[in-house]
N, C-alpha and C positions, 0 to 999 in steps of 0.2 A: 522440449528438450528433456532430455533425463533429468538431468539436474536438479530444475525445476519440478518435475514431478515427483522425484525422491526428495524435496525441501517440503513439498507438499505432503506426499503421505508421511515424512515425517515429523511436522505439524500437526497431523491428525493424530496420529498418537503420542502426541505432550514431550518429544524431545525436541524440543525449541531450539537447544545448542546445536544439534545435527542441523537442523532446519538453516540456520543462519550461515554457519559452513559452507553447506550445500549452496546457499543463495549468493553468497560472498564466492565462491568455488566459480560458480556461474558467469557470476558481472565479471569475475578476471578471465574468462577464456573467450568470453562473445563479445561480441557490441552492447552497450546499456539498453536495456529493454523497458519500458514503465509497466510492463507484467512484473519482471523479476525483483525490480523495485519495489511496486506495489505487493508482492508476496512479501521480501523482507520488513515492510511496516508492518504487515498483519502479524509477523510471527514476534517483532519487535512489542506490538501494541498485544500480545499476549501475552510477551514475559515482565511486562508492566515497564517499560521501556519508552514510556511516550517521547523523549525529545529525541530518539533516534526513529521512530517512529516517522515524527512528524517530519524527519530529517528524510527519511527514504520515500515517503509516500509524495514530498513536495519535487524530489528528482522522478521520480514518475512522471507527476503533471507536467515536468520541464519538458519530458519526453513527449508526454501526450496529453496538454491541456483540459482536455473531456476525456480522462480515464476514470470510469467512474468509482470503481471501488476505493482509489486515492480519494477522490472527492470525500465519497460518504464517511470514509472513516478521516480526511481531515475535520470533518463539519466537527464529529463525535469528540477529536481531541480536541477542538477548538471551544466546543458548551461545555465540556469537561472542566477547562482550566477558568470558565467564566466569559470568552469572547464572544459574546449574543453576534457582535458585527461579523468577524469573520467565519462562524456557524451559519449566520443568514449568507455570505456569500457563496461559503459552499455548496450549501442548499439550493441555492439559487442555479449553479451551476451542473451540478449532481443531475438537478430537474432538466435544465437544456441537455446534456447528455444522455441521460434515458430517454429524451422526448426523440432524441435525432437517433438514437440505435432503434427506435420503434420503423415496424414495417410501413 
């Protein structure tokens, strides 16, 4: 979707605020997507925004339980705040996901 690609390249060059717009723009015109989701945590978890972060990246998995880039960056906010338990389960999870996208 455009959307999503202009939230994209405009995450790549450091406007975070376009980025979120752009991603919020998105979820109001389509169906909930756990891509779009998971883009809005990445740009969340770069403007130093972890509980909305961790807020967008876990309606992602709602969507798609093994998406992995939610997963790996849940694991990351999770050792971050001190959760070894729920780091090990994302981990754990992240791993079945990459294992079952492998050919």
């Amino acid at each position: 979707n455009t959307d999503l690609a202009a939230a994209r390249a405009a995450a790549d060059r450091g406007d975070l605020a376009a980025a979120v717009a752009l991603c919020d723009r998105h979820l109001a015109a389509h169906p909930p997507s756990a891509d779009a989701f998971a883009l809005l945590g990445g740009v969340h978890a770069a403007a130093g925004r972890s509980l909305d972060a961790e807020r967008a990246f876990t309606r992602a998995l709602y969507l798609d339980p093994a998406h992995y880039d939610a997963l790996v960056h849940l694991m990351a906010l999770a050792a971050g705040r001190g959760d070894a338990t729920a780091a090990a389960n994302y981990r754990r999870r992240a791993a079945a996901a990459h294992r079952a996208g492998e050919p």
